[in-house]
C-alpha positions in Angstrom: 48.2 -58.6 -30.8 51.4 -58.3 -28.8 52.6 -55.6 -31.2 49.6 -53.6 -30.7 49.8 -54.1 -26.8 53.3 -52.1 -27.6 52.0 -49.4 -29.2 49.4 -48.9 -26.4 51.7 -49.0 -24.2 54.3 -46.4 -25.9 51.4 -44.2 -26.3 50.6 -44.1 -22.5 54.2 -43.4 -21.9 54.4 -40.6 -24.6 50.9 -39.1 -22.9 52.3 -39.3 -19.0 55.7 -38.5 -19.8 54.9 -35.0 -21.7 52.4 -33.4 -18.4 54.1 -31.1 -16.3 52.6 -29.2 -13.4 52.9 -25.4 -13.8 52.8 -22.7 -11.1 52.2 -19.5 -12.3 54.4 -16.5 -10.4 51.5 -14.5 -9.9 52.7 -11.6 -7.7 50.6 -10.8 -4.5 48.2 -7.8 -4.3 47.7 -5.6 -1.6 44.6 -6.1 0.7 42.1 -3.2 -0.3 39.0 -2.2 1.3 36.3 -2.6 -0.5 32.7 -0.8 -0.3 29.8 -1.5 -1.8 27.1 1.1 -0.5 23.5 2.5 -1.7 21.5 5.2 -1.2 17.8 4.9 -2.5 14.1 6.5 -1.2 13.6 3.0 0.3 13.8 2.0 3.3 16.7 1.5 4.9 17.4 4.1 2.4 21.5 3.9 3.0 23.4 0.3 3.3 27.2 0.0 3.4 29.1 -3.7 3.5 32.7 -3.4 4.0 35.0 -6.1 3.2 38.6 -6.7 2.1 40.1 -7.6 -1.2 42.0 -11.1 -1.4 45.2 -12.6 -3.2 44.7 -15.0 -5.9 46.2 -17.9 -3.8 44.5 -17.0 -0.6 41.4 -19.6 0.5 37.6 -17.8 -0.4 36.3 -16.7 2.2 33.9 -13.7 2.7 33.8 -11.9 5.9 32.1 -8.3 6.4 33.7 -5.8 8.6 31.2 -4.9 11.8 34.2 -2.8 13.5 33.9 0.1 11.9 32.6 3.7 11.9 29.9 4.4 9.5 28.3 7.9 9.5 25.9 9.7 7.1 25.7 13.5 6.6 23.0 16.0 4.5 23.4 18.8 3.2 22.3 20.7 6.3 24.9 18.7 8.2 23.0 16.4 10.1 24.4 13.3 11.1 23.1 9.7 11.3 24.9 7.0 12.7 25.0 3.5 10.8 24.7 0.5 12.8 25.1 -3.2 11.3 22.8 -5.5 10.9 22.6 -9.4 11.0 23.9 -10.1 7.5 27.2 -7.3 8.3 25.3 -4.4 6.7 25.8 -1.1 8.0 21.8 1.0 7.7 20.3 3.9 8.1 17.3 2.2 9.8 14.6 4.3 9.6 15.9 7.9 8.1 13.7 8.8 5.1 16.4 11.1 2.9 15.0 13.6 0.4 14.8 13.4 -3.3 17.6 16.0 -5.0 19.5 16.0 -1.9 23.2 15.2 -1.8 24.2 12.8 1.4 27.8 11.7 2.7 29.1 8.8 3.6 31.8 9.0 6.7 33.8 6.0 6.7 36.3 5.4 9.7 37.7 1.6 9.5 41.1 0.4 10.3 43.7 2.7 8.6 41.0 3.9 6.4 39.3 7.3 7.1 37.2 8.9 4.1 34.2 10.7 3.4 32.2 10.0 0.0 28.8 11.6 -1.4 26.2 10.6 -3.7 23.0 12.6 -4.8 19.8 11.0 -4.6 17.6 11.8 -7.8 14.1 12.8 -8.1 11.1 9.7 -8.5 10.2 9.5 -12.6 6.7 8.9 -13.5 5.8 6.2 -16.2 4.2 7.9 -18.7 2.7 4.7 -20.6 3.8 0.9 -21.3 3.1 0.0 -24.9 3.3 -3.2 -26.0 4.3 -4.4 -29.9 4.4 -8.1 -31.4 8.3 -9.5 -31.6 9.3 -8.8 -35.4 11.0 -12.3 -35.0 8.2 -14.9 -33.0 5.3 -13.7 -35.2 3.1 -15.1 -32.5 0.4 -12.6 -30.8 2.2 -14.3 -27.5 5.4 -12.7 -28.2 4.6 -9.1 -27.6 7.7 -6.7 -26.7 7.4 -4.3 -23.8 7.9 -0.3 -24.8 8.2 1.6 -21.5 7.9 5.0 -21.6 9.5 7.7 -19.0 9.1 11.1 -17.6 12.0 13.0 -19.1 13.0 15.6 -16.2 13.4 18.8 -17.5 16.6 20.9 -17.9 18.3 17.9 -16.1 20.6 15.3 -17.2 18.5 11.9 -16.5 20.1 8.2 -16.3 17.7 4.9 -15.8 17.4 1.7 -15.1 14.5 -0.6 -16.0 14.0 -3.9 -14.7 11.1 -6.4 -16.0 9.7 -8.8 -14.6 6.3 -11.4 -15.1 4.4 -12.4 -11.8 4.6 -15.9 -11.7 7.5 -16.2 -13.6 11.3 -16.1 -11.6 12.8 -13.1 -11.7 16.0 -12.6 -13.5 18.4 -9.5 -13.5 18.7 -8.9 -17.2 18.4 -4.9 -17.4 17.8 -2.1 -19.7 19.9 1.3 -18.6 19.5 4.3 -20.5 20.2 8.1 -20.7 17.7 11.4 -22.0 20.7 12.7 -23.9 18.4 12.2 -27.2 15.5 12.6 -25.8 13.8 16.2 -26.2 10.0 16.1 -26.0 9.5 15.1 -21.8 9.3 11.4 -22.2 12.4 8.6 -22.8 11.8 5.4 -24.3 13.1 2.2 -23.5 12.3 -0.9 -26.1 12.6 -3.8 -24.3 13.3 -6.8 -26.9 15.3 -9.2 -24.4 11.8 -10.4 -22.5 8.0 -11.3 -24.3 5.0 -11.2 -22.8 1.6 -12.6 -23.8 -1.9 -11.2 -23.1 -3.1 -11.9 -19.4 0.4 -11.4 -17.9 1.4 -9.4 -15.1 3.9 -7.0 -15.7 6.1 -5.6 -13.1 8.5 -2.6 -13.7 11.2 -1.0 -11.6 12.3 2.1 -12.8 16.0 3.5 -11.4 16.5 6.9 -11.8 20.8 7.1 -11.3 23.2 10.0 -10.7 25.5 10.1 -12.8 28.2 8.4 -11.3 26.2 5.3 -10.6 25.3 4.9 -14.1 28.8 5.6 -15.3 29.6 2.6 -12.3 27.4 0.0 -13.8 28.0 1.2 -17.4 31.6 0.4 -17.2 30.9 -3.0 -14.8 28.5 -4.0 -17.4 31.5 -3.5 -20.5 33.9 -5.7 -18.4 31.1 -8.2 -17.8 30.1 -9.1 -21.2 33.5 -8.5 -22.7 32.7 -5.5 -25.4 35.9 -4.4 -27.3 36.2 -1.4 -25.3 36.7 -3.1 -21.8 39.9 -4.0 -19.9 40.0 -7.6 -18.3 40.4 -7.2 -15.6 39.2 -3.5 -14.8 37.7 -1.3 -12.5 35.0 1.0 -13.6 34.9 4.2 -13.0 33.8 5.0 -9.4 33.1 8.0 -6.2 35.1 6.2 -4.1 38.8 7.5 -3.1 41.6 6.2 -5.5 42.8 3.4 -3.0 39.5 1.9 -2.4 37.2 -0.4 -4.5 33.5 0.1 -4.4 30.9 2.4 -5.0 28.1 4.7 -3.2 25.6 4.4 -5.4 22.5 6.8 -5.3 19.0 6.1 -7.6 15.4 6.7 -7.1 12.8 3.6 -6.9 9.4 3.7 -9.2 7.7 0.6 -9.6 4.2 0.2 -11.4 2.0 -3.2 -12.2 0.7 -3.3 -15.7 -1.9 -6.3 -17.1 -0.9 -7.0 -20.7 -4.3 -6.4 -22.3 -5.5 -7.8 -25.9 -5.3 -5.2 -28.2 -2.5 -2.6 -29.1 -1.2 -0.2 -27.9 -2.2 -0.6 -24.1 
């Protein structure tokens, strides 16, 4: 017994005696602006939050800027004037911008002075919602949603499609897409992450992105889920100048209802 209180002992000893509190040298970073701005056909069709980066050892804490200049310019040269709102966001209250138009952002804070644009697409149309039994569930309650999309002609076309089942919380999984295969006027987007079952209510959202929005969330979404061809940590691609993190990012809204029905296709 008391040779096994020794060996418990020594073990404690041997456990204690071997931790060692490391610091890593991590070198500070300097503060960055940061702006994370849309421009979409709803309203408040333009939003801009500005905030600051923050060093590794610094204490989280999130604090939008409000003293700032924010101005928005169209092609004709018009100006709006941003004003915050309760939550720090900087709108266009009730501006209605128009579809194929290019808008600029004019962004005066601190030592920070910049303009950045982003194009607001043209609305899609869905064409049709198909829907197929999941090859894997082999249950007529496991039914796979095929959206199909207006292709715009002698255009390059980006999307995003979000699903979504009334009744059912909504999540953010996403399907994004381009109509560089896509020749006959209509892009298809198999959605095999989500199953619905006859009687559900099936809510789309259909993004129509610029391009450099979907190159944006292309590249956030490679860093996010790790693929081989992402650097961790890295910054995707973006408009904004080279000293600034953020995006302006520009898509059209489409939304549409569809009952899943009881026989195929529907």
């Amino acid at each position: 017994m008391k040779r096994n209180i020794i060996i418990l002992l020594a073990v404690i000893f041997l456990s204690t005696a071997c931790e060692e509190e490391v610091v890593l040298d991590l070198k500070s970073i300097e503060k960055k602006l940061i702006v994370e701005a849309t421009l979409t056909d709803e309203l408040p069709a333009v939003r801009v939050l500005l905030s600051y980066s923050q060093d590794f050892y610094d204490i989280p804490e999130y604090e939008p800027i409000i003293q700032a200049s924010v101005e928005l310019s169209d092609e004709d040269g018009e100006m709006t004037i941003l004003v915050p709102d309760s939550a720090g966001f900087f709108n266009s209250g009730n501006l209605v911008p128009r579809n194929g138009e290019k808008y600029t952002l004019h962004i005066n804070v601190d030592d920070y002075s910049f303009n950045v644009s982003s194009l607001l697409p043209e609305k899609v149309k869905t064409e049709s919602v198909s829907f197929v039994p999941n090859p894997f569930a082999g249950s007529p309650d496991s039914l796979n949603a095929f959206v199909n999309v207006q292709n715009p002609k002698a255009q390059e076309s980006f999307f995003r499609l979000f699903l979504s089942k009334i009744g059912v919380p909504f999540t953010r999984e996403f399907y994004m897409l381009d109509n560089t295969l896509s020749d006959n006027g209509v892009v298809t987007m198999p959605v095999y992450y989500k199953v619905f079952a006859p009687g559900d209510t099936m809510v789309l959202e259909i993004r129509h992105l610029n391009r450099e929005t979907y190159t944006y969330y292309s590249g956030l979404n490679e860093n996010i889920s790790g693929s081989f061809n992402s650097i961790a940590p890295g910054n995707p691609n973006t408009n904004m100048p080279d000293d600034i993190y953020g995006f302006f990012a520009g898509y059209s809204i489409t939304r549409d209802t569809v009952i899943v029905g009881g026989r195929f296709p529907y």
